[in-house]
MARDRENNU-595160 format. One record per residue: residue number from 1; residue in one letter; chain; x, y, z of N, C-alpha, C, O in turn. Coordinates in nm, 3 decimals. Example, Ala and Ser with C-alpha at 12.3 -4.5 7.8 and 13.67 -1.06 7.14 Angstrom:
2
(rec 1, 'a', 'A', (1.319, -0.569, 0.780), (1.230, -0.450, 0.780), (1.320, -0.330, 0.780), (1.424, -0.332, 0.846))
(rec 2, 's', 'A', (1.285, -0.225, 0.708), (1.367, -0.106, 0.714), (1.290, 0.003, 0.787), (1.341, 0.114, 0.804))
// end
This chain:
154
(rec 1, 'x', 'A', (1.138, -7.208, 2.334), (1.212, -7.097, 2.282), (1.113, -6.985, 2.248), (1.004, -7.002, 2.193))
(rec 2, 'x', 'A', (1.150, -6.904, 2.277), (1.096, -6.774, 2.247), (1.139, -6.656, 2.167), (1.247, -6.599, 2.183))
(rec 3, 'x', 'A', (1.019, -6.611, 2.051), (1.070, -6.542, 1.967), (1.053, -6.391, 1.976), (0.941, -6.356, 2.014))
(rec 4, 'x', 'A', (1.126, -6.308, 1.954), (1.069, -6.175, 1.962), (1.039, -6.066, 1.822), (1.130, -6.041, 1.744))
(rec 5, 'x', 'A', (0.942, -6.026, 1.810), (0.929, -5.987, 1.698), (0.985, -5.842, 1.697), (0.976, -5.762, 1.790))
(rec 6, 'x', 'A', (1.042, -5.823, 1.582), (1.162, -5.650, 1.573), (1.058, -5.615, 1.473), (1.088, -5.500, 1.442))
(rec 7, 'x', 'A', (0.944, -5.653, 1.399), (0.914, -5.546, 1.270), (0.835, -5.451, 1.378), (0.804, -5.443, 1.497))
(rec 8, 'x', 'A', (0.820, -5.359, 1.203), (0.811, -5.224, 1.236), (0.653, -5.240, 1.165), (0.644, -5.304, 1.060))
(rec 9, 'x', 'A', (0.525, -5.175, 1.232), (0.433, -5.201, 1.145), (0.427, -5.053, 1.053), (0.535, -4.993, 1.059))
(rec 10, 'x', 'A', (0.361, -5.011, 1.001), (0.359, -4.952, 0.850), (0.349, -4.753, 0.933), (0.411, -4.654, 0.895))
(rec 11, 'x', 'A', (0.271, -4.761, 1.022), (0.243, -4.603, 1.093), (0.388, -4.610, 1.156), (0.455, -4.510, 1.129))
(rec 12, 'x', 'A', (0.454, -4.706, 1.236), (0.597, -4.681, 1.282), (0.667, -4.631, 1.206), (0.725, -4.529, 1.245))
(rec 13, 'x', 'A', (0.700, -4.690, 1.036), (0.762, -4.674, 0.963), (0.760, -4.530, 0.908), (0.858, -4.456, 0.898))
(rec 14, 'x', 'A', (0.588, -4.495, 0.861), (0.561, -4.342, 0.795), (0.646, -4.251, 0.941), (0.715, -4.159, 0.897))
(rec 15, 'x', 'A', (0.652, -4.262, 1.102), (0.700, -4.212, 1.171), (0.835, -4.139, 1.117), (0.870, -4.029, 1.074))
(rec 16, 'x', 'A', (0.911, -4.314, 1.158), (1.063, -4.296, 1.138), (1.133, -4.211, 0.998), (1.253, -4.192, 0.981))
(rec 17, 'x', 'A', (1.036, -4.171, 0.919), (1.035, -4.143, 0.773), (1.062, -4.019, 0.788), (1.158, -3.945, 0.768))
(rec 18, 'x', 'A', (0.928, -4.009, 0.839), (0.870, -3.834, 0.916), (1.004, -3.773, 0.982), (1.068, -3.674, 0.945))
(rec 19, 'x', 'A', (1.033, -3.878, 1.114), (1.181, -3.773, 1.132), (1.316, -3.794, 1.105), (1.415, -3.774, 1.174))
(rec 20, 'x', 'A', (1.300, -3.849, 0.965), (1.386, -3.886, 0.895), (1.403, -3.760, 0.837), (1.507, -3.695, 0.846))
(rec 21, 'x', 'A', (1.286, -3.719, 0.769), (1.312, -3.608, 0.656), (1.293, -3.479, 0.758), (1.381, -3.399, 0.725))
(rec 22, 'x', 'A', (1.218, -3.426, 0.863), (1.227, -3.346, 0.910), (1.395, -3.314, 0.943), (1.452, -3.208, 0.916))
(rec 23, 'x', 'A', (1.445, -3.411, 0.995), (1.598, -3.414, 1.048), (1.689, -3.342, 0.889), (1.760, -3.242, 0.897))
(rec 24, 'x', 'A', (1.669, -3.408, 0.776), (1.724, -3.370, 0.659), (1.675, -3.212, 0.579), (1.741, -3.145, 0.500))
(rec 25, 'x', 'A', (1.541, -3.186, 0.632), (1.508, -3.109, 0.600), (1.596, -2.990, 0.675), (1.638, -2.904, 0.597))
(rec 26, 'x', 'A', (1.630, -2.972, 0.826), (1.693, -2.889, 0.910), (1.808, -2.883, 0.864), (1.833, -2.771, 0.817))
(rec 27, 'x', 'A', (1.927, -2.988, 0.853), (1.996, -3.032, 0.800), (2.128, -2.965, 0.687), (2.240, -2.916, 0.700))
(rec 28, 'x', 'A', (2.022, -3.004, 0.559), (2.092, -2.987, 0.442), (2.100, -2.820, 0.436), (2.199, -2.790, 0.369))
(rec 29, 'x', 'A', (2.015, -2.676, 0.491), (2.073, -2.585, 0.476), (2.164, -2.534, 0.548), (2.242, -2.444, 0.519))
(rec 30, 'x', 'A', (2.147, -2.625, 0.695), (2.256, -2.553, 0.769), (2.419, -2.644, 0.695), (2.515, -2.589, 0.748))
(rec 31, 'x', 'A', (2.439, -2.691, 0.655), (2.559, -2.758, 0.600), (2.558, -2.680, 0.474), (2.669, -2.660, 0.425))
(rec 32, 'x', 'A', (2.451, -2.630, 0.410), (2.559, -2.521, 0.299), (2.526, -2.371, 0.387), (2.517, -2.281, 0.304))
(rec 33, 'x', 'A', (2.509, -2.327, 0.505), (2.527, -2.207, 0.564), (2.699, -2.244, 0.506), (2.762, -2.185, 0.417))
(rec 34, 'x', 'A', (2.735, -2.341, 0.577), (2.913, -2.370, 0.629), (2.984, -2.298, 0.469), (3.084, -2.226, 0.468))
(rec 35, 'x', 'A', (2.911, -2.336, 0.353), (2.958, -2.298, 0.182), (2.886, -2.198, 0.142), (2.815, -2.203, 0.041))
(rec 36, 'x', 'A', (2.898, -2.085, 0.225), (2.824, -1.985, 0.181), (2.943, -1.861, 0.211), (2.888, -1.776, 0.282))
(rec 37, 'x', 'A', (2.998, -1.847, 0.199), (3.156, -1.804, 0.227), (3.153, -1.612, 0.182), (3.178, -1.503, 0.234))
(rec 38, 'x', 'A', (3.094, -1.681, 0.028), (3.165, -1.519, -0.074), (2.979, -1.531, -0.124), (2.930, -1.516, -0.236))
(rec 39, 'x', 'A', (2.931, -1.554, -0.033), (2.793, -1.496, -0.060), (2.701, -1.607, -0.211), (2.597, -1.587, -0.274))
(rec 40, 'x', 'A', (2.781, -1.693, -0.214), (2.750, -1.767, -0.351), (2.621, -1.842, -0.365), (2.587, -1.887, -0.474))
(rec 41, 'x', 'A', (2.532, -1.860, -0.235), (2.343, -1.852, -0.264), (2.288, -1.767, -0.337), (2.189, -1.801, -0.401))
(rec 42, 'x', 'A', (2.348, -1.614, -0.346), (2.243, -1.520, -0.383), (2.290, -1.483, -0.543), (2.212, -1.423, -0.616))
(rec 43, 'x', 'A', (2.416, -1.521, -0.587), (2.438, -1.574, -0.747), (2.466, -1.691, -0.798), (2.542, -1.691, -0.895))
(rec 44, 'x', 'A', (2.418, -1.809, -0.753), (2.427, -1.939, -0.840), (2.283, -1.912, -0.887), (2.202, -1.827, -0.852))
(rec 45, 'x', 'A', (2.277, -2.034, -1.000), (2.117, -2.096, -1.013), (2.069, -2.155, -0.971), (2.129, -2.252, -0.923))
(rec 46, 'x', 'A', (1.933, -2.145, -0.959), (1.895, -2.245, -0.867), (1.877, -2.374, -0.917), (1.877, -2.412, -1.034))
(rec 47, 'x', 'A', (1.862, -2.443, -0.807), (1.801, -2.629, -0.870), (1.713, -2.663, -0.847), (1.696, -2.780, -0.812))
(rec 48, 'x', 'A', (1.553, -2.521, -0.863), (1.451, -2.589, -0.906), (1.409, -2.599, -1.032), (1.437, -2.514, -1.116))
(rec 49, 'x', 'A', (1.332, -2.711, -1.059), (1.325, -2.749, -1.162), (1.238, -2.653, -1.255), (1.271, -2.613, -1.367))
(rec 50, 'x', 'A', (1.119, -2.622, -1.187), (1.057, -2.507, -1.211), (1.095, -2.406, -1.290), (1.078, -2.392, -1.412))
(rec 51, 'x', 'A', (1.162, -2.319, -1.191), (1.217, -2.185, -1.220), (1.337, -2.210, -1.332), (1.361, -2.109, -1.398))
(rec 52, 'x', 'A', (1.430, -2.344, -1.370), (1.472, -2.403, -1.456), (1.431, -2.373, -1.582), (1.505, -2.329, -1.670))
(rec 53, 'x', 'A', (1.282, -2.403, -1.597), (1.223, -2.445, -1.731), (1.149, -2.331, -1.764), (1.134, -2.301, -1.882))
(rec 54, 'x', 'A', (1.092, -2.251, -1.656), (0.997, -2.105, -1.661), (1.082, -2.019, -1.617), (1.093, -1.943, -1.713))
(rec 55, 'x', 'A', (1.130, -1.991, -1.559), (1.241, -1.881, -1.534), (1.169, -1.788, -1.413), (1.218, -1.681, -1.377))
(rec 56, 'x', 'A', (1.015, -1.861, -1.342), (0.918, -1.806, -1.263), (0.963, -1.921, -1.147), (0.980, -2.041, -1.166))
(rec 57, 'x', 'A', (0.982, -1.826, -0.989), (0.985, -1.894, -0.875), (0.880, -2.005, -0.853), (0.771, -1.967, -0.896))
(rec 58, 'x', 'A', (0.877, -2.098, -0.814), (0.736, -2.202, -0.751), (0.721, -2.134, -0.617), (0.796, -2.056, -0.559))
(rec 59, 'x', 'A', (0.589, -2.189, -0.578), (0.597, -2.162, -0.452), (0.650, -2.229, -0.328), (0.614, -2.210, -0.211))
(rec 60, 'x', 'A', (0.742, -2.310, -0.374), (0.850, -2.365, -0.251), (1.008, -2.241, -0.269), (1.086, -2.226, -0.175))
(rec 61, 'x', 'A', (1.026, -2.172, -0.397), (1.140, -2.133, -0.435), (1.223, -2.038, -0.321), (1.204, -1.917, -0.315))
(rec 62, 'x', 'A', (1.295, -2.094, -0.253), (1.340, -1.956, -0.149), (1.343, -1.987, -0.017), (1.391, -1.906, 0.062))
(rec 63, 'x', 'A', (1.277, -2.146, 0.037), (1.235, -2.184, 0.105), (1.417, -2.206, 0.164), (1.462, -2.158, 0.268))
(rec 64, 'x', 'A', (1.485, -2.280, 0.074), (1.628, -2.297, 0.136), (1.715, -2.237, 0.186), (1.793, -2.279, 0.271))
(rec 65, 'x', 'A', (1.707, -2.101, 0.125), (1.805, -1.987, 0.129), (1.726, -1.904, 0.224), (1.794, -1.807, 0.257))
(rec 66, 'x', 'A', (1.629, -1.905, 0.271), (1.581, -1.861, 0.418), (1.580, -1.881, 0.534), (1.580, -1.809, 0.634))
(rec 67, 'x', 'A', (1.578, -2.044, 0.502), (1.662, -2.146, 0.614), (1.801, -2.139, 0.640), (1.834, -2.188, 0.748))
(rec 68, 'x', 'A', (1.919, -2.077, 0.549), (2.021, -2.081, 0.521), (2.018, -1.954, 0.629), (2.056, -1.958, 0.746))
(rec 69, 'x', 'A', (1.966, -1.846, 0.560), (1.983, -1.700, 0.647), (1.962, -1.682, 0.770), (2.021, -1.594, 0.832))
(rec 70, 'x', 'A', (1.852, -1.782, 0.838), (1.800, -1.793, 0.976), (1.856, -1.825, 1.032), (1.851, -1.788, 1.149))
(rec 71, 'x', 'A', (1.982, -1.950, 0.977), (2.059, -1.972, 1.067), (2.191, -1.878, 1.042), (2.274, -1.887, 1.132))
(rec 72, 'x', 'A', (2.210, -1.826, 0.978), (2.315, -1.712, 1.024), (2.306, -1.582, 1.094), (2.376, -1.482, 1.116))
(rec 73, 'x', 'A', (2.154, -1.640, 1.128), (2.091, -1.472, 1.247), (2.083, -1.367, 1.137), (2.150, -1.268, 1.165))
(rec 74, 'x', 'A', (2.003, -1.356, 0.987), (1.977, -1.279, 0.939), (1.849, -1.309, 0.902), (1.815, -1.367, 0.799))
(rec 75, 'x', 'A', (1.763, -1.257, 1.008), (1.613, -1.309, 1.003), (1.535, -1.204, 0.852), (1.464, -1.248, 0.761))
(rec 76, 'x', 'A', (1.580, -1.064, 0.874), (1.493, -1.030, 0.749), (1.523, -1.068, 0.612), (1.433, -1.044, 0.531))
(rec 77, 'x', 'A', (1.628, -1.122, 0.567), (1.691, -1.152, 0.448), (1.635, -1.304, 0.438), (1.626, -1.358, 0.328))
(rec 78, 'x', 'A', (1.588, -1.385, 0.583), (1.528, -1.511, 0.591), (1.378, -1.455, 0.528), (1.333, -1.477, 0.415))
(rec 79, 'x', 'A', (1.330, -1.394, 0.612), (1.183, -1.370, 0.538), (1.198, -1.305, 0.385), (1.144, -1.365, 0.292))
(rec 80, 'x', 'A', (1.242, -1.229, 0.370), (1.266, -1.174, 0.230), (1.280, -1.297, 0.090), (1.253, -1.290, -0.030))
(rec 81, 'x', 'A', (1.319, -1.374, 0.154), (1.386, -1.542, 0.089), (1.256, -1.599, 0.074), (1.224, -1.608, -0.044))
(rec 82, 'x', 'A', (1.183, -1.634, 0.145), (1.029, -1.666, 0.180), (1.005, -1.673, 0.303), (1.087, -1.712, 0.386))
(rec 83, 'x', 'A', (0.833, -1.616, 0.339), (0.867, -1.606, 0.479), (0.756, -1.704, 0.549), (0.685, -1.671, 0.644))
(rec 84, 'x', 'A', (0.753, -1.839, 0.481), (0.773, -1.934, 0.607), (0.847, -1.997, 0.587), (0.811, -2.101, 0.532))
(rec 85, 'x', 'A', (0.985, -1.982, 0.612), (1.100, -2.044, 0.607), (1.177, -2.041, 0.775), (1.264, -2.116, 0.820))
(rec 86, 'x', 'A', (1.122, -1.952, 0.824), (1.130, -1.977, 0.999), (1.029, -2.059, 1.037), (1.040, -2.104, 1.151))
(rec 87, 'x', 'A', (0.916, -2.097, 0.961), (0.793, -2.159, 1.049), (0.806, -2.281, 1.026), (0.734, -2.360, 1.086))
(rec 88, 'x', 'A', (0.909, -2.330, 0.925), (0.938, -2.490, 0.826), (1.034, -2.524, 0.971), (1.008, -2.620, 1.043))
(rec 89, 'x', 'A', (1.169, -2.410, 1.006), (1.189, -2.460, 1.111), (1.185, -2.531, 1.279), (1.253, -2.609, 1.346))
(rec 90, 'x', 'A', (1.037, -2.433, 1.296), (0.977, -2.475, 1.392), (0.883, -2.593, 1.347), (0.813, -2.640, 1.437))
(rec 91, 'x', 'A', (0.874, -2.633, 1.254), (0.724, -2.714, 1.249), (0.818, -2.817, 1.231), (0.747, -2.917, 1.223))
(rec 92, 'x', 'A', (1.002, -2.874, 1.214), (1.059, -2.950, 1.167), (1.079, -3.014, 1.331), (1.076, -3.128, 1.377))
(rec 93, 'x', 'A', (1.101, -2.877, 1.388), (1.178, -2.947, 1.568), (1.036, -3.008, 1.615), (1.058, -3.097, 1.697))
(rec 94, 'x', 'A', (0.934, -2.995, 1.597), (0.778, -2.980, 1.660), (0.768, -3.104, 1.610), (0.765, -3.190, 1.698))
(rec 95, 'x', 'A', (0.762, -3.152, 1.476), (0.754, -3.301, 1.452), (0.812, -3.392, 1.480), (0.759, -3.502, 1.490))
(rec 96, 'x', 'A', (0.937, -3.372, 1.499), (1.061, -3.462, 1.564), (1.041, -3.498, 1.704), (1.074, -3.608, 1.750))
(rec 97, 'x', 'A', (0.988, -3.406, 1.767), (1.015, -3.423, 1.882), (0.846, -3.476, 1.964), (0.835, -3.512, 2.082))
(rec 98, 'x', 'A', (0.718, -3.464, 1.849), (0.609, -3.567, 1.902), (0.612, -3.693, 1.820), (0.569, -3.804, 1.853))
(rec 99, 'x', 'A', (0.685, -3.648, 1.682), (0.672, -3.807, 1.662), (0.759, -3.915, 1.755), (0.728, -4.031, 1.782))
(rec 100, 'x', 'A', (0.877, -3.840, 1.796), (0.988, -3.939, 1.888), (0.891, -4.003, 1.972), (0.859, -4.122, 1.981))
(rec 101, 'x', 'A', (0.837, -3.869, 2.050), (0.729, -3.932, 2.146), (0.621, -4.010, 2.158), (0.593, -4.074, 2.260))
(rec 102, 'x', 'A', (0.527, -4.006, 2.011), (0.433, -4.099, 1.964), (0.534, -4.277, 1.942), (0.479, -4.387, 1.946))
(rec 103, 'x', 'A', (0.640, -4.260, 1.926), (0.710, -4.401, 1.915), (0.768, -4.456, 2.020), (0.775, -4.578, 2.013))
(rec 104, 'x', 'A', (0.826, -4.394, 2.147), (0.801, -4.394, 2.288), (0.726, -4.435, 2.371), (0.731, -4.515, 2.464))
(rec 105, 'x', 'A', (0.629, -4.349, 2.311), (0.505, -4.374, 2.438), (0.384, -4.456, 2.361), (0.279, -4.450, 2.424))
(rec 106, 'x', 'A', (0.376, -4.526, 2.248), (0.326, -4.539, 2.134), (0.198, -4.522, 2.186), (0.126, -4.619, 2.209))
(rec 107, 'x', 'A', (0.152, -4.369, 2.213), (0.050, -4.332, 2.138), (0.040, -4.186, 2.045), (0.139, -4.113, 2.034))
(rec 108, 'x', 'A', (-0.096, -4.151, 1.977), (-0.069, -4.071, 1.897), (-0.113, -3.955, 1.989), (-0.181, -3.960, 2.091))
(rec 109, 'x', 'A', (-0.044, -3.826, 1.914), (-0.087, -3.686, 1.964), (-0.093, -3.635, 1.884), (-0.017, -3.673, 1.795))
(rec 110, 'x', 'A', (-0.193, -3.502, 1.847), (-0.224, -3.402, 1.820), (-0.322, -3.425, 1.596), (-0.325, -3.358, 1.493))
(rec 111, 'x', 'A', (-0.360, -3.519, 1.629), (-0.371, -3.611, 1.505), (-0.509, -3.521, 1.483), (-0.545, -3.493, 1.369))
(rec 112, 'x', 'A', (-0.559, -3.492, 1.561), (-0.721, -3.295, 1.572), (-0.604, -3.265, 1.421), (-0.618, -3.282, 1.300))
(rec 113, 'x', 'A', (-0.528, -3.231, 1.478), (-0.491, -3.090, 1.429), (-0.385, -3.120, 1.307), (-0.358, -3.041, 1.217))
(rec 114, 'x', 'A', (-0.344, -3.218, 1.321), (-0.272, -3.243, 1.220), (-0.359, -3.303, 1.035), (-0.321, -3.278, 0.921))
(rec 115, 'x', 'A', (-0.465, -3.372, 1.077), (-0.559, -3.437, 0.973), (-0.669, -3.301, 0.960), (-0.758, -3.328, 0.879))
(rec 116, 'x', 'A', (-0.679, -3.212, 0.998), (-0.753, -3.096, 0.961), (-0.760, -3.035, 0.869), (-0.676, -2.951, 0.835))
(rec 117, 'x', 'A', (-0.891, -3.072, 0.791), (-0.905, -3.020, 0.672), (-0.913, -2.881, 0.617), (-0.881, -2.824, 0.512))
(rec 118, 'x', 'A', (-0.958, -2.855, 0.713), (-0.992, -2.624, 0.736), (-0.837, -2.591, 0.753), (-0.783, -2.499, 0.691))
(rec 119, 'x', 'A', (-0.776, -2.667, 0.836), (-0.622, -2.624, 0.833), (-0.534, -2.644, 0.702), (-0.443, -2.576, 0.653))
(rec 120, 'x', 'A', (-0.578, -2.730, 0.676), (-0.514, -2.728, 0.543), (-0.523, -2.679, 0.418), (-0.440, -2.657, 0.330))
(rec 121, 'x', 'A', (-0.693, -2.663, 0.432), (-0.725, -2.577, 0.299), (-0.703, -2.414, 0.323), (-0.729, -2.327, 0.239))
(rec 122, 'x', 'A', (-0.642, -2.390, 0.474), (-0.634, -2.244, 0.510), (-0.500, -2.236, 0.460), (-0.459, -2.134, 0.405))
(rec 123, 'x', 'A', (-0.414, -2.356, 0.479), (-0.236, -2.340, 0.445), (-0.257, -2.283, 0.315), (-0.239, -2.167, 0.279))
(rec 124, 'x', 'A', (-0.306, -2.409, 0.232), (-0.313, -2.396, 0.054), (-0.373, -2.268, 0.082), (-0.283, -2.191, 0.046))
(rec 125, 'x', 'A', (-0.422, -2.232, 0.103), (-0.525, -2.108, 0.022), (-0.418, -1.997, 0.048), (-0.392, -1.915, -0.040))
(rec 126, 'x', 'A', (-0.351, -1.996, 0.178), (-0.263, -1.888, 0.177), (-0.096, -1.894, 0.139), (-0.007, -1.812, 0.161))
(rec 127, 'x', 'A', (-0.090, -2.038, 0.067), (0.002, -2.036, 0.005), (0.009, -1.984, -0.120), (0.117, -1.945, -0.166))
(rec 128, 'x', 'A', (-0.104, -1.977, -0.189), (-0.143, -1.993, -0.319), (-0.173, -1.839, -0.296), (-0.173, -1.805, -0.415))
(rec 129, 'x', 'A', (-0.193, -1.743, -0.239), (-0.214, -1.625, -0.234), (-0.101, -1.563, -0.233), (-0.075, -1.503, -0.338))
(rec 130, 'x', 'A', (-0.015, -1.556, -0.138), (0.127, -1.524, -0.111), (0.222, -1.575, -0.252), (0.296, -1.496, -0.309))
(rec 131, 'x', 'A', (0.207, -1.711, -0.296), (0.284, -1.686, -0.401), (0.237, -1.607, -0.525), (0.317, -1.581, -0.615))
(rec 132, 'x', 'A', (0.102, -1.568, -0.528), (0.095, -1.486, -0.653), (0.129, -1.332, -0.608), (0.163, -1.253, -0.696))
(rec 133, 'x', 'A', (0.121, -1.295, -0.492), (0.184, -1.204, -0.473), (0.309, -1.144, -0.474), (0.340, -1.026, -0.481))
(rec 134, 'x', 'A', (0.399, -1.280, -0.464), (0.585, -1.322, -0.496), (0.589, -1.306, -0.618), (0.687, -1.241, -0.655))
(rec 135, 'x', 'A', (0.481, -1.358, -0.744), (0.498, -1.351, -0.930), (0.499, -1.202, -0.943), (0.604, -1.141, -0.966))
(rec 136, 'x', 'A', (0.373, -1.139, -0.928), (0.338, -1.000, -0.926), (0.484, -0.910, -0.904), (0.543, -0.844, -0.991))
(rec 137, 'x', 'A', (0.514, -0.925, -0.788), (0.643, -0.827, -0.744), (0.780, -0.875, -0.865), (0.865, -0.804, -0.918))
(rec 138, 'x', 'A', (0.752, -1.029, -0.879), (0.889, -1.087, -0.933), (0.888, -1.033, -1.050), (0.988, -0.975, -1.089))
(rec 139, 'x', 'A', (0.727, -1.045, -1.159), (0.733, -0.987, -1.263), (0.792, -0.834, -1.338), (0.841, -0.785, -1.440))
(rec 140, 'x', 'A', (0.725, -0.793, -1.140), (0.739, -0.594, -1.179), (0.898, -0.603, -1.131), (0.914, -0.481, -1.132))
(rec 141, 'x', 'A', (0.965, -0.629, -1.109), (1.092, -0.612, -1.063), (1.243, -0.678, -1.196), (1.360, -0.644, -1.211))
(rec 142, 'x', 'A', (1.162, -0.773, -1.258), (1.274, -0.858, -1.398), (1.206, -0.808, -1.528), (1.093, -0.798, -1.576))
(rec 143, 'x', 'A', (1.275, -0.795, -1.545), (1.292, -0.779, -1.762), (1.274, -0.933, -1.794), (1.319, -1.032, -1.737))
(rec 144, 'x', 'A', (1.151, -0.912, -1.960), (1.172, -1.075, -1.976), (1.308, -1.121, -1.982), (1.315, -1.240, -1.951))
(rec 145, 'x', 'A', (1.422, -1.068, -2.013), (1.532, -1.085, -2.069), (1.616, -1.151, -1.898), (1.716, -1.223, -1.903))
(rec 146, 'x', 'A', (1.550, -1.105, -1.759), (1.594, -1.095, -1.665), (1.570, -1.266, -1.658), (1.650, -1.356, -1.631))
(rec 147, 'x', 'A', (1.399, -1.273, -1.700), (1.345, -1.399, -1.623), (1.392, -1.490, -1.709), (1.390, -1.604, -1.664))
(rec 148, 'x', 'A', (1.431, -1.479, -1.815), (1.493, -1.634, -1.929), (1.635, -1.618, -1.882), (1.707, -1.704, -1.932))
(rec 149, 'x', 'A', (1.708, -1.523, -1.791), (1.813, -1.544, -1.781), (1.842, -1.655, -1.699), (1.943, -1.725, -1.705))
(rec 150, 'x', 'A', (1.713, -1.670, -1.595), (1.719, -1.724, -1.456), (1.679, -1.918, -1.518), (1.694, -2.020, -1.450))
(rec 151, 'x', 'A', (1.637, -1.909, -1.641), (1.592, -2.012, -1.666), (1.695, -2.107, -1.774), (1.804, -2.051, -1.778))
(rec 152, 'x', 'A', (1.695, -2.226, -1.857), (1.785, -2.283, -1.913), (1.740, -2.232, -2.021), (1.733, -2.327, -2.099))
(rec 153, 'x', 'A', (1.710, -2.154, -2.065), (1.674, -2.093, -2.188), (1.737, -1.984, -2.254), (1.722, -1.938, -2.368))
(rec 154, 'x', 'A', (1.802, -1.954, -2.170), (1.902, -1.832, -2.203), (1.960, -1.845, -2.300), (2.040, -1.759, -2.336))
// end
């Protein structure tokens, strides 16, 4: 008799994970595009936790509602939202579709460029730039009275 083994070893798994959440990540804004009716993204509160407790965007804040706009073909109101919120989309189809293939063809691709440390400390560095440039504007643009409104402190 012969047995066949179904596990999954541990890099399969981080895979299936990978386009697990890429898939959810695409996902969950286009399903509230569908509840976006009477415009109700751009006056609810938000549900980060962050901007919750500080009444100051993080630097993920905006990321959803840009994704939301992109897919209703309102690309500048997408960037305005944050603007890599078109590049989250491409980098979501881009992973899906080599990790499928790394589990396929089981080997790896593009693992240069993905484990790159200069690339990454170039992301951070220009994340971390861009969002203080988002505080700056956010600050000059709200009344404190604006920014505790945005927060549970009101």
């Amino acid at each position: 008799m012969t047995l066949i083994n179904y596990t999954i070893n541990t890099k399969e798994k981080r895979k299936v994970y990978g386009i697990i959440g890429a898939l959810l990540t695409l996902m969950v804004p286009f399903f509230l595009m569908f509840f976006n009716g009477d415009n109700h993204l751009e006056t609810d509160q938000s549900l980060c936790p962050f901007k919750m407790v500080t009444g100051f965007p993080c630097p993920g804040c905006g990321i959803t509602k840009s994704l939301v706009y992109f897919y209703e073909g309102d690309f500048y109101k997408s960037i305005s939202y944050h603007v890599l919120g078109p590049f989250v989309i491409v980098f979501c189809i881009v992973t899906i579709v080599v990790l499928t293939m790394e589990l396929i063809t089981q080997k790896e691709y593009f693992n240069a460029v993905l484990y790159n440390k200069k690339l990454a400390y170039g992301l951070g560095f220009f994340l971390v730039v861009y969002h203080i440039i988002r505080l700056v504007f956010f600050i000059k643009n709200h009344s404190l009275d604006a920014i505790l409104k945005e927060s549970i402190w009101r």
